[in-house]
C-alpha positions as CSV (number, residue, x, y, z in Angstrom):
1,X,0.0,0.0,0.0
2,X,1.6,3.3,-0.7
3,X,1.9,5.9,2.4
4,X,0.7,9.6,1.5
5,X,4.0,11.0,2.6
6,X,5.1,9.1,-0.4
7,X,2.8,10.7,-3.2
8,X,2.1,14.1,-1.1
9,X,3.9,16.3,0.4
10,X,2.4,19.7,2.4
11,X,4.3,23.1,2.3
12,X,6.3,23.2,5.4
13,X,7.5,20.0,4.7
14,X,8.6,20.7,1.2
15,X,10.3,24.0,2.8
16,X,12.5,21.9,4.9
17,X,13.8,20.6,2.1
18,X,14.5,22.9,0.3
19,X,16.2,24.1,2.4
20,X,18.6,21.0,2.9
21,X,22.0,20.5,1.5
22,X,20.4,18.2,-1.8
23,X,16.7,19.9,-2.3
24,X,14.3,18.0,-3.9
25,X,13.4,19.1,-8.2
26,X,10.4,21.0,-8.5
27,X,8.6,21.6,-11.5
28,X,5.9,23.7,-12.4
29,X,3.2,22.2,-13.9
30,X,0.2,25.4,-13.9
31,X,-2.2,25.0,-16.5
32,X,-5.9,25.3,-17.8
33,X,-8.4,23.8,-20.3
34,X,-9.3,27.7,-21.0
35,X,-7.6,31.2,-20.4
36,X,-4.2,32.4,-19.9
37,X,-1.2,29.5,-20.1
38,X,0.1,28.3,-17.3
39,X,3.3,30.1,-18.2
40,X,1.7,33.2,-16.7
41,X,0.8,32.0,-13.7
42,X,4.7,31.0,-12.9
43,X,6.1,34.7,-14.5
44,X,4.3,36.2,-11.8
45,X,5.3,34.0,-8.6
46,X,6.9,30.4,-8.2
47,X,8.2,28.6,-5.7
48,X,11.9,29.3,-5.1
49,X,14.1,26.9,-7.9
50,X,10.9,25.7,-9.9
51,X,11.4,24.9,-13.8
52,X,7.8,26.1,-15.2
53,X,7.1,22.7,-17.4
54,X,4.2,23.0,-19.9
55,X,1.4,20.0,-19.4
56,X,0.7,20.7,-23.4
57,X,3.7,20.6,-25.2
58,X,6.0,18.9,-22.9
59,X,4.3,16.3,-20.7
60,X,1.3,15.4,-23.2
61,X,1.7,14.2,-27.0
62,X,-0.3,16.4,-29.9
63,X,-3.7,16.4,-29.3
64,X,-5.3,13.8,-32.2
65,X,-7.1,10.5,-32.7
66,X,-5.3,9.4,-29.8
67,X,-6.8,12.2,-27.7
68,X,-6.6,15.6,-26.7
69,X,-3.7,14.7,-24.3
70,X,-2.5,11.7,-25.6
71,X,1.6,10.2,-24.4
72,X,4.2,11.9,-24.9
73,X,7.1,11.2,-27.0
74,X,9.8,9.3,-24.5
75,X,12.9,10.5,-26.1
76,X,11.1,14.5,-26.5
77,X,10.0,13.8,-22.6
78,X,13.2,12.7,-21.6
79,X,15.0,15.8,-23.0
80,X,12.2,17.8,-21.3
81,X,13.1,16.7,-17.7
82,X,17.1,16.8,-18.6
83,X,16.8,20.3,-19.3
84,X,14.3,20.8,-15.9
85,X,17.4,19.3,-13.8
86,X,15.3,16.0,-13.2
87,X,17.9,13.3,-12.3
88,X,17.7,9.4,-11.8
89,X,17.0,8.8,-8.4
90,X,16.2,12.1,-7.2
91,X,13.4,13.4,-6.1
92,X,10.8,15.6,-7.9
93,X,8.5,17.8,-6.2
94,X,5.2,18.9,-8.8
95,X,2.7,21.5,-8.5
96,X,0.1,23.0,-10.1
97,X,-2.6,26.1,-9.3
98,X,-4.4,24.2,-6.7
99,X,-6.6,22.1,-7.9
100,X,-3.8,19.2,-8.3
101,X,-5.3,17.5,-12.1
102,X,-2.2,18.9,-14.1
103,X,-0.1,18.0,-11.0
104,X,-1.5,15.1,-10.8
105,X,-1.0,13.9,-14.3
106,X,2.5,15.4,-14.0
107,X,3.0,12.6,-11.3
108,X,1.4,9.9,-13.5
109,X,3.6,10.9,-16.5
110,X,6.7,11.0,-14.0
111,X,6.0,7.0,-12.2
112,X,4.7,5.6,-15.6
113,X,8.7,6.6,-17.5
114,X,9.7,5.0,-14.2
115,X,10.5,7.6,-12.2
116,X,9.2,6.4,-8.6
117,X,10.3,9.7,-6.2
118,X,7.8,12.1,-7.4
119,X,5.4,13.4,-5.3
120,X,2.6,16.3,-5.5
121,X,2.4,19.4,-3.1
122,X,-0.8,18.9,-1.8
123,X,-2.9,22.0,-2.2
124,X,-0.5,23.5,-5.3
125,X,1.0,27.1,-5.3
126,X,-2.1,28.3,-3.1
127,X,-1.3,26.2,-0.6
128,X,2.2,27.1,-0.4
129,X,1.2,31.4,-0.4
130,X,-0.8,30.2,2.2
131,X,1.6,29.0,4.7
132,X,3.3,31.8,4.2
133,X,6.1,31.0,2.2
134,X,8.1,33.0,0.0
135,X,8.2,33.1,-3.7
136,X,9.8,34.5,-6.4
137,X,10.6,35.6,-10.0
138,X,13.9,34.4,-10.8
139,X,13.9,31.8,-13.0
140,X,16.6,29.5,-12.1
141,X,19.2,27.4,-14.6
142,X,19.2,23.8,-13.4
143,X,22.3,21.5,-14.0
144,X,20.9,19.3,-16.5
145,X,19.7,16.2,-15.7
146,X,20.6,12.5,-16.1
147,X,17.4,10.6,-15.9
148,X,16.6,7.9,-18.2
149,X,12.6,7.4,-19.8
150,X,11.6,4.1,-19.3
151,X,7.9,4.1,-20.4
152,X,5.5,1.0,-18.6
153,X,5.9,1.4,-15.2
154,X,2.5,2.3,-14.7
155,X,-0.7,0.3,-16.1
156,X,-1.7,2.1,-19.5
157,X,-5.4,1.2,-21.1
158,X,-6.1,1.7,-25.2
159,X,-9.5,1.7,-26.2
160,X,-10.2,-1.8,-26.6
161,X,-8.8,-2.7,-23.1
162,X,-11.1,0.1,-21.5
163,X,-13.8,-1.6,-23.6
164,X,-13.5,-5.4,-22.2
165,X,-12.8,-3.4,-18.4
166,X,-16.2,-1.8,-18.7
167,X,-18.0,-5.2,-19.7
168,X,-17.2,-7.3,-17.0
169,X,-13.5,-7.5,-16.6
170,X,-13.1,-5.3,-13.8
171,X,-13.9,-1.7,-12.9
172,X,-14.1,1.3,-15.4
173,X,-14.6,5.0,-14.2
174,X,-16.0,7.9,-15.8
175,X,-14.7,10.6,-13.1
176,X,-16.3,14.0,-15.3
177,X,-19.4,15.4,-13.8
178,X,-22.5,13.4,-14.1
179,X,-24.3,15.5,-16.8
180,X,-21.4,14.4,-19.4
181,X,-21.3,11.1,-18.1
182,X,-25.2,10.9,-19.1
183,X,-25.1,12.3,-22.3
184,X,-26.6,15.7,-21.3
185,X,-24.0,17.9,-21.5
186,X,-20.9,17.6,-23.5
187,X,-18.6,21.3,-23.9
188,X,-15.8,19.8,-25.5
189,X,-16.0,16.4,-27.7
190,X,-17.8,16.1,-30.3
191,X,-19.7,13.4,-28.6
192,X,-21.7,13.3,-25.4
193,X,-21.9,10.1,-23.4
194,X,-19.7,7.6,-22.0
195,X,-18.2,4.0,-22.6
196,X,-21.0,1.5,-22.1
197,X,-20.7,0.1,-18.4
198,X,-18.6,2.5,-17.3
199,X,-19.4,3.7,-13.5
200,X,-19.5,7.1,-12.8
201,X,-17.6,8.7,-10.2
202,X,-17.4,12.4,-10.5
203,X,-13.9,14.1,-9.1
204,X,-15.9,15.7,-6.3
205,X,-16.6,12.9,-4.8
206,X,-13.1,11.9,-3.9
207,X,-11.1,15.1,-3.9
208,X,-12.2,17.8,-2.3
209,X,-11.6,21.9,-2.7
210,X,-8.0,23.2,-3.2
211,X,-7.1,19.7,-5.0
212,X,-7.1,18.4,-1.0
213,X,-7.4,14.8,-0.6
214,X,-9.2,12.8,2.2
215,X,-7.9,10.4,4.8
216,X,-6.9,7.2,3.4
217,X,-9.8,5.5,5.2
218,X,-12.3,8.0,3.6
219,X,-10.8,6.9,0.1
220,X,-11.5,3.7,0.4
221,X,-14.5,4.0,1.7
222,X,-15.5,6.4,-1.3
223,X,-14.4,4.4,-4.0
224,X,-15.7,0.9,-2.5
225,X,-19.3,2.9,-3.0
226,X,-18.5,2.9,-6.8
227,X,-17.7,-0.3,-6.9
228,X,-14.0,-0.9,-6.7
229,X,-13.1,-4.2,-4.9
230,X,-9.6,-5.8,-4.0
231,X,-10.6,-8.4,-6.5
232,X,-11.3,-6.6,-9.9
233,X,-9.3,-4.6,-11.7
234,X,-9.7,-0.8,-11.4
235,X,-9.2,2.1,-14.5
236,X,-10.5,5.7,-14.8
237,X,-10.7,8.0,-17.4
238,X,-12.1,11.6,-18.1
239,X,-12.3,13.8,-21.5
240,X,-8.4,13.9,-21.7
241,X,-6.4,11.8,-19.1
242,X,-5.7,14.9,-17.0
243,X,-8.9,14.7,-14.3
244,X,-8.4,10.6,-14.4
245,X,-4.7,11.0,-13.5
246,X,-6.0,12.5,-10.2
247,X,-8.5,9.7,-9.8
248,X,-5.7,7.1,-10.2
249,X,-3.7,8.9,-7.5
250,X,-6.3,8.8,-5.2
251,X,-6.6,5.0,-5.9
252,X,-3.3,5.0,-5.2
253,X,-3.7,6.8,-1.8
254,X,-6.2,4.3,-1.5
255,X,-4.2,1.3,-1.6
256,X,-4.9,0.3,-5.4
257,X,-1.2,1.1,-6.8
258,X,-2.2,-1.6,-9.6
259,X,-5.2,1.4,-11.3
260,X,-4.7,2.2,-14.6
261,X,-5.3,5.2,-16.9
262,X,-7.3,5.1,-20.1
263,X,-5.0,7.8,-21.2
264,X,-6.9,9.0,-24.7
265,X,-10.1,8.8,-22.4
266,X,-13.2,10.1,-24.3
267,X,-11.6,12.0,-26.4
268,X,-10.3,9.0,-27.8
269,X,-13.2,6.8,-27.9
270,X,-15.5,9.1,-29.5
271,X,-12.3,9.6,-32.3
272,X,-13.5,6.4,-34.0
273,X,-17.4,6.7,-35.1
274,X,-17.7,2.8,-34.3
275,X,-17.1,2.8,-31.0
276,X,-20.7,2.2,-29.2
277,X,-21.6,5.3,-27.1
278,X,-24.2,5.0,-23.7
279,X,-26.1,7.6,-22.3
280,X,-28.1,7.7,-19.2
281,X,-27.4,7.4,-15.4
282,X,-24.8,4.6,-14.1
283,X,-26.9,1.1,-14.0
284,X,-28.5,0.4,-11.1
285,X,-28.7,4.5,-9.7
């Protein structure tokens, strides 16, 4: 079972190490669906020695048939975190704006290239203003880095996979909010609805404001509602991969370190008119 002080950090914690002799790599991973880049947000304040890294271009493919935030390119990844100071066996420190979903898939793309010290501050940049803490301007110029992109190391889903997860296999969950999950609403893809068997799950119900995540205990708990067992198999997805990332580090808070991402998510299933698409409410609600 992974221990939160291995996924999460909080901001006076991450201060004291900063502070040590070997601090810790922190990227900046700010970002938004809509408005002003991410890049902004760090121009204005960061924490003290953050690379700003952009969720986009750096740490997401181009957007496509294999979704709006499809994998990245390892060797273009790799060259990414070299340049951010990232080094094998080191450990990373991401953050976002405060909500924790590009943080979160920050983490996700960190651990699945193999990269296991990585962990989120919990409650992003508004956490850290805050408590108090300084920030700052100066951009710094990291050493380059040394670490190697090994890409597996966390469970990955295609479409087909999600597919046989959904009917039967296991455990498939639809974390957007309930109206695009039923077909009601859809702002972005051109299709509204959701795999067929999917369970929803919206984000809200296991993370709450601020990107702050609940005791372990209340995890569990949560996601045992929706279904997930010890003995099935347990994958989430969204519109992109980005809000599903945070689900699958909640499951890992949770104890499922085995959850996997349907990275190309609905954006990706809708990308091929033959995919059957469900509307409605979760069977059985």
């Amino acid at each position: 079972m992974s221990g939160t002080d291995d996924l999460l950090v909080e901001p006076d914690r991450l201060a004291a190490e900063l502070d040590s002799a070997d601090p810790p790599t922190l990227l900046d991973v700010r970002w938004r669906l809509v408005g002003p880049p991410g890049r902004d947000d760090y121009a204005v304040g960061h924490l003290p020695g953050a690379i700003f890294v952009d969720l986009d271009t750096a740490l997401c493919g181009p957007p496509g048939a294999a979704g709006r935030h499809p994998l990245p390119d390892p060797a273009a990844l790799q060259a990414t975190l070299r340049a951010a100071g990232v080094r094998a066996g080191h450990p990373v420190v991401v953050y976002d704006g405060g909500d924790g979903m590009a943080a979160a898939r920050a983490w996700w793309t960190l651990r699945w290239v193999g990269h296991r010290q990585v962990r989120l501050l919990h409650g992003g940049y508004p956490a850290w203003v805050a408590a108090g803490l300084p920030g700052t301007v100066e951009v710094p110029q990291p050493e380059p880095g040394d670490v190697t992109v090994r890409p597996g190391a966390l469970p990955v889903l295609d479409a087909a996979a999600a597919a046989r997860l959904a009917a039967g296999d296991g455990l498939l969950l639809d974390v957007r909010a309930a109206p695009r999950y039923r077909g009601e609403a859809e702002p972005i893809d051109p299709v509204a609805g959701h795999v067929p068997g999917a369970a929803n799950l919206p984000a809200p119900e296991y993370v709450g404001p601020g990107g702050r995540f609940p005791a372990a205990e209340a995890l569990r708990a949560r996601f045992a509602a929706a279904g997930v067992a010890d003995e099935r198999p347990v994958a989430a997805y969204c519109g992109s991969g980005v809000t599903a990332a945070q689900a699958v580090l909640a499951l890992h808070l949770a104890g499922r370190p085995d959850a996997a991402l349907y990275v190309g998510s609905w954006s990706n299933w809708v990308a091929d008119p033959t995919r059957p698409v469900a509307t409605g409410p979760t069977p059985g609600a």
